[in-house]
GUZA-8826 format. One line per field, with one value per residue (C-alpha): residue in three letters; x negated, y negated, z negated; residue number from 1. Coordinates in Angstrom, 1 decimal. Last residue first. Layout:
N
titi: (ALA ...)
x: (X ...)
y: (Y ...)
z: (Z ...)
banu: (NUM ...)
***
This chain:
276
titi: (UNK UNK UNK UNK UNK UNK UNK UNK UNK UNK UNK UNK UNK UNK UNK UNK UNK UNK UNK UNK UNK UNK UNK UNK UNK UNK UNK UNK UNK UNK UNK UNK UNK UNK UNK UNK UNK UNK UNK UNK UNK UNK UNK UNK UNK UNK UNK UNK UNK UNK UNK UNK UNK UNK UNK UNK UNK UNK UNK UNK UNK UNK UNK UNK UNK UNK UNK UNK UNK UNK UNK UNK UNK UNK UNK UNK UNK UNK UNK UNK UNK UNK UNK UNK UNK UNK UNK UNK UNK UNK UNK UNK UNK UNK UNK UNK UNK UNK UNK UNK UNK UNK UNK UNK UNK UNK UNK UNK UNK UNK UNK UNK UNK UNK UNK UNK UNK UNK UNK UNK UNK UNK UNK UNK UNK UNK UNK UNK UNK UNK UNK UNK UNK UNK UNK UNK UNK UNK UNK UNK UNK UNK UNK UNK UNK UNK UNK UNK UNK UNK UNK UNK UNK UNK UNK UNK UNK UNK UNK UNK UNK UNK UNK UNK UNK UNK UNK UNK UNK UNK UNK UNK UNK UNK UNK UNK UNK UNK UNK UNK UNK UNK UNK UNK UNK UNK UNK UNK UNK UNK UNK UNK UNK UNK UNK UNK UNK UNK UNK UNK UNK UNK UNK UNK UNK UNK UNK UNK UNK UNK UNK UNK UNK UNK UNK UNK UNK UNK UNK UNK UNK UNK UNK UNK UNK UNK UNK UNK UNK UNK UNK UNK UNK UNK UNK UNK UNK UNK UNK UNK UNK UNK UNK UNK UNK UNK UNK UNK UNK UNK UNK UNK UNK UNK UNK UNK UNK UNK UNK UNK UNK UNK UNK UNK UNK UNK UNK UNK UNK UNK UNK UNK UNK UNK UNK UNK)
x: (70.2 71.8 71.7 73.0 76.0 77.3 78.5 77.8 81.6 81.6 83.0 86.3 85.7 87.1 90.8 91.1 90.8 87.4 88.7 92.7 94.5 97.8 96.1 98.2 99.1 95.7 93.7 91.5 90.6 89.3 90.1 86.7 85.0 82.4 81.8 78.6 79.5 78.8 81.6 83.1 82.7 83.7 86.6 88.3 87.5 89.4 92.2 92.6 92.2 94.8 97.2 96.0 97.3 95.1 95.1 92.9 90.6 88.9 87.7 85.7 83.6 80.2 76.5 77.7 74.6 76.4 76.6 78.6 81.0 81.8 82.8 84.1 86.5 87.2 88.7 91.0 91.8 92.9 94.6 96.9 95.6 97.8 94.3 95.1 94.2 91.0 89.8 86.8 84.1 81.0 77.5 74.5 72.3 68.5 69.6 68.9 71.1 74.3 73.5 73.6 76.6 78.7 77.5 78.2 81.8 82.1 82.8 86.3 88.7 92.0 95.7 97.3 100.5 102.4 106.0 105.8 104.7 101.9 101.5 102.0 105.5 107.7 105.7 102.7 105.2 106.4 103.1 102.2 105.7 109.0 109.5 110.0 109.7 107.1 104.3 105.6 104.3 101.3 100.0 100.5 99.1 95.7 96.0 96.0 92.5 90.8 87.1 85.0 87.1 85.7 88.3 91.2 94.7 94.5 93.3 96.5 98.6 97.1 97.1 101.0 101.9 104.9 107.1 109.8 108.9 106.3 104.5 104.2 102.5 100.3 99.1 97.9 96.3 94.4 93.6 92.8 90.1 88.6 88.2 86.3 83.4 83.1 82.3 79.9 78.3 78.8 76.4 73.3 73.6 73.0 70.4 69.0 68.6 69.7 72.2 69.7 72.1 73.0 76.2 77.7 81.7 83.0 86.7 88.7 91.2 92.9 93.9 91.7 88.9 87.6 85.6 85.9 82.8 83.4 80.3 78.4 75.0 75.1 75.3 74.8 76.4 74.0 76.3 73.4 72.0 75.8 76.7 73.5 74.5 77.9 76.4 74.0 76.6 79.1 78.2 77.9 80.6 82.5 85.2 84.1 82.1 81.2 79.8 79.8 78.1 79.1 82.8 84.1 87.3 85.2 82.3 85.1 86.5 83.5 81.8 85.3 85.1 81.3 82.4 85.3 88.9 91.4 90.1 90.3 86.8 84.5 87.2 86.5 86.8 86.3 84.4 81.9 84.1 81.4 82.6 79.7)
y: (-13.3 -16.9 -18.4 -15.2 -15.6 -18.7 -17.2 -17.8 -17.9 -15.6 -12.8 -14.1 -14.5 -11.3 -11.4 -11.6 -8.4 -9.0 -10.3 -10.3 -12.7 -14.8 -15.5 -16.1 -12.3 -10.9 -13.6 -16.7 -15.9 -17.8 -15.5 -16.4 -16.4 -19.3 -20.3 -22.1 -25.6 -26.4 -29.1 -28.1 -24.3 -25.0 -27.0 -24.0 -21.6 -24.5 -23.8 -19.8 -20.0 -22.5 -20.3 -17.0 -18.7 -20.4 -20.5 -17.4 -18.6 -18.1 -20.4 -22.4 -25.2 -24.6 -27.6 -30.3 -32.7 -36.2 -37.2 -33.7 -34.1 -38.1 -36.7 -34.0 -35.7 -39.0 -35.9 -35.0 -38.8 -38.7 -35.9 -37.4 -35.8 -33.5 -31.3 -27.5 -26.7 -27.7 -24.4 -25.8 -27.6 -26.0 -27.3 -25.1 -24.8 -25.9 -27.8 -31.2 -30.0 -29.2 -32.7 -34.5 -32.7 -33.7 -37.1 -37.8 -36.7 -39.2 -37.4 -37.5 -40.5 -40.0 -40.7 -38.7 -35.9 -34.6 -36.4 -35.4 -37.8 -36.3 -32.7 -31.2 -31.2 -29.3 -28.2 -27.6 -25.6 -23.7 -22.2 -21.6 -19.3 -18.5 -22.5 -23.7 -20.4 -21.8 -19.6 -20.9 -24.6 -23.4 -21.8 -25.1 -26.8 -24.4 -24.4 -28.4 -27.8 -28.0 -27.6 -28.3 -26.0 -22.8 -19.4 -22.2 -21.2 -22.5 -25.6 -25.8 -25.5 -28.4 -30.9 -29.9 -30.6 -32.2 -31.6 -34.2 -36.2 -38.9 -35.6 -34.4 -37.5 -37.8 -34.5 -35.1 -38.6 -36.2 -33.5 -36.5 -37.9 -34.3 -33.7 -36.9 -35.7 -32.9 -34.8 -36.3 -32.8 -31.8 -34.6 -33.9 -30.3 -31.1 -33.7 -31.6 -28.1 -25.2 -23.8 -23.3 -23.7 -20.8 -21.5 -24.9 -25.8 -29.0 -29.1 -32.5 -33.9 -36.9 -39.9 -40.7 -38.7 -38.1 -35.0 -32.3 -29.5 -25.8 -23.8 -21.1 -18.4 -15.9 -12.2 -9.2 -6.1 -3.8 -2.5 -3.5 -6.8 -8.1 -7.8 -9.9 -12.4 -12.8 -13.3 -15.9 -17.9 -17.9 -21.8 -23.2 -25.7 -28.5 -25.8 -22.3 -20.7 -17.3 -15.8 -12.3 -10.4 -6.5 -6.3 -3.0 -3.8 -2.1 -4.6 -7.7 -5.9 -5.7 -8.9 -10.8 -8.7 -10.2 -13.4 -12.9 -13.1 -15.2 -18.3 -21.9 -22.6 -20.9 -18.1 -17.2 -18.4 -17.4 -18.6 -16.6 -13.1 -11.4 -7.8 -7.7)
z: (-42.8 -42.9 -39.7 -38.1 -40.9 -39.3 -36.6 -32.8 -30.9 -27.9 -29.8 -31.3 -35.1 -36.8 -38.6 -42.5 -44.9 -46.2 -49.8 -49.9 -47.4 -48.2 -51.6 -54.8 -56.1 -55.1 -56.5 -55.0 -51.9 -48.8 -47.1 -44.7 -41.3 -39.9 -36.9 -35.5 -33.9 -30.3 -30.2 -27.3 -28.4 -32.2 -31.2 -29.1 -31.6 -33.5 -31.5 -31.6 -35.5 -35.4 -33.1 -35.0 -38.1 -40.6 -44.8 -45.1 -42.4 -39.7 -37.1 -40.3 -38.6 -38.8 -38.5 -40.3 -40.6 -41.5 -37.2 -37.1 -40.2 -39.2 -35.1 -37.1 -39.3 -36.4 -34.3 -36.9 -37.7 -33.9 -33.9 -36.8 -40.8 -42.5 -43.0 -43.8 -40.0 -41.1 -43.4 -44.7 -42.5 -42.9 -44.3 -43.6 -46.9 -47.9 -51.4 -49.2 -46.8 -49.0 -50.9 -47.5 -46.6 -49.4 -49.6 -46.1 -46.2 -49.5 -52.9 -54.3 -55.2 -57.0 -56.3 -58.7 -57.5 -60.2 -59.6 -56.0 -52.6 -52.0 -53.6 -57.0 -58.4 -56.1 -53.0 -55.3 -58.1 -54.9 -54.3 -58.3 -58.3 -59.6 -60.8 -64.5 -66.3 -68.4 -66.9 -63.8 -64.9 -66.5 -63.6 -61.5 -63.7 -63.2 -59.8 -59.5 -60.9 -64.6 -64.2 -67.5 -69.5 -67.2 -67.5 -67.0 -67.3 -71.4 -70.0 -68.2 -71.3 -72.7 -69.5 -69.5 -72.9 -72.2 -69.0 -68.9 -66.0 -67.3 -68.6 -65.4 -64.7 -68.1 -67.7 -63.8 -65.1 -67.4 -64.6 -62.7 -64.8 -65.6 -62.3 -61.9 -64.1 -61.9 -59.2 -60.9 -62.2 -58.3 -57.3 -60.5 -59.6 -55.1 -56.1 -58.7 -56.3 -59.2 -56.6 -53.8 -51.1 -48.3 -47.3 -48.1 -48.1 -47.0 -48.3 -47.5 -49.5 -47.3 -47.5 -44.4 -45.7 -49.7 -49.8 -52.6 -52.4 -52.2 -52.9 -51.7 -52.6 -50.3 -50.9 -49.4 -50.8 -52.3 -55.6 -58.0 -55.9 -55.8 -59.1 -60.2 -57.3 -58.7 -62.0 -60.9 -58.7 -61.5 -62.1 -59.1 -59.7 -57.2 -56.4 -56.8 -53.1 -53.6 -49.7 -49.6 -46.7 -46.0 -47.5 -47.1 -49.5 -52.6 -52.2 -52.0 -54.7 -57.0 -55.5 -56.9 -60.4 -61.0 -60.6 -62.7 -60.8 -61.4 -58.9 -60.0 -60.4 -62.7 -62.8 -59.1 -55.6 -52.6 -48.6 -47.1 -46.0 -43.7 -42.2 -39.8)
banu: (276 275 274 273 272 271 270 269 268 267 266 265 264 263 262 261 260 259 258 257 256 255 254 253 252 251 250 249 248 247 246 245 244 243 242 241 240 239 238 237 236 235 234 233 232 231 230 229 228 227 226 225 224 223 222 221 220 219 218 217 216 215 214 213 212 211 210 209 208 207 206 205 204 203 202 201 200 199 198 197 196 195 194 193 192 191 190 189 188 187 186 185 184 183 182 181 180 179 178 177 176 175 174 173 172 171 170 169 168 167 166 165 164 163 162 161 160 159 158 157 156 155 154 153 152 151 150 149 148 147 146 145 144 143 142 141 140 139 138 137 136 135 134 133 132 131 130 129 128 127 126 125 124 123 122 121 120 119 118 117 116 115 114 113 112 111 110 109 108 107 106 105 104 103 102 101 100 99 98 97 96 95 94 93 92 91 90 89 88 87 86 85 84 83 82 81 80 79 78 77 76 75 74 73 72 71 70 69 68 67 66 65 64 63 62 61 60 59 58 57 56 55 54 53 52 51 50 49 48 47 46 45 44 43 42 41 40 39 38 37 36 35 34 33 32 31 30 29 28 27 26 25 24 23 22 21 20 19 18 17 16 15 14 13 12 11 10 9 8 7 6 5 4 3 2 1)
***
């Protein structure tokens, strides 16, 4: 099973349509398609409509902000009804908040010489009512100010740089609750991104499991083989099902194009046989 259950499109912060994402996932061999956009289920009707006319099995995902020990977290859920109200009425309000910080984002950059930054990321985003880091960070190379949106984060947009808000996501519990109640599996995103101790990792999924988390992402865009290798490890102590995933957002900002990123070792249970 070629299953790539965590990307991104134009309703989030990926470059890609909905509808383009299910094309290349389809035309990369893809066999079950997960589209997860930040804090929106917007796209997940025209990604399903793509997906029922090329027969590539589809999911419908999203990709929910958590607060946790200073932290942004990812909780993604698999499988939701994307019309549920509790899940709609929680990403609207997290939604709401992303507009805060995109402001306070505008005024920081701003407070370093770079006007018009909240502006010219709008014009990155494909949805207005979701402006990311990603989108700044668009901006900023489209000015010529750095060669490319991964150096802009290191530069401008991560603890500690001129562009980096404080700002206060969703609670753990929160996210999961609202991926139950819409029916889904909740899955701890890509956790080797975390730069949280081992002892705040731990904490995570001891918080994730007690929630309702059921999968831990093994595989992931953003993962080495050494941190794929240890959170097969967590998954098996912890008895979590495993989930795979590029976690893509575009082919010239995503170490790992649609259904391209390494298979779940064998003894693991995936996600995906909860989901067929």
């Amino acid at each position: 099973m070629n299953a790539d259950l965590h990307c991104h499109s134009t309703f989030s912060d990926g470059l890609l349509s909905p509808a383009e994402v299910v094309c290349r996932a389809h035309a990369n061999g893809v066999d079950l398609l997960a589209l997860t956009d930040h804090d929106e289920v917007g796209g997940i009707d025209e990604a399903q409509a793509a997906a029922a006319e090329l027969g590539l099995g589809f999911v419908a995902g999203v990709e929910i902000s958590v607060s946790f020990a200073d932290e942004t977290v990812h909780i993604v859920g698999l499988g939701i009804d994307h019309r549920h109200p509790e899940l709609v009425a929680g990403l609207r309000r997290v939604r709401a908040g992303r507009d805060a910080r995109a402001a306070r984002i505008g005024e920081a950059l701003a407070g370093v010489g770079i006007a018009g930054a909240l502006e010219g990321a709008r014009r990155f985003a494909g949805n207005p009512a979701l402006v990311s880091r990603a989108h700044f960070a668009r901006f900023l190379v489209s000015r010529g100010l750095m060669p490319d949106v991964k150096t802009v984060f290191d530069h401008y947009l991560v603890r500690g740089k001129p562009g980096f808000v404080e700002h206060e996501w969703a609670r753990l519990e929160e996210a999961v609750g609202w991926i139950r109640a819409a029916g889904g599996i909740a899955v701890l995103a890509h956790p080797a991104r975390y730069r949280v101790s081992a002892a705040d990792m731990a904490r995570l999924f001891d918080r994730f499991q007690a929630a309702g988390g059921e999968a831990v992402e093994v595989v992931s865009g953003a993962h080495t083989a050494e941190e794929a290798a240890r959170f097969a490890g967590e998954a098996r102590r912890r008895g979590l099902l495993a989930s795979r995933a590029s976690d893509f957002h575009g082919e010239k900002e995503s170490a790992v194009d649609l259904g391209r990123c390494n298979r779940l070792p064998p003894d693991l249970t995936p996600v995906w046989s909860r989901l067929l």
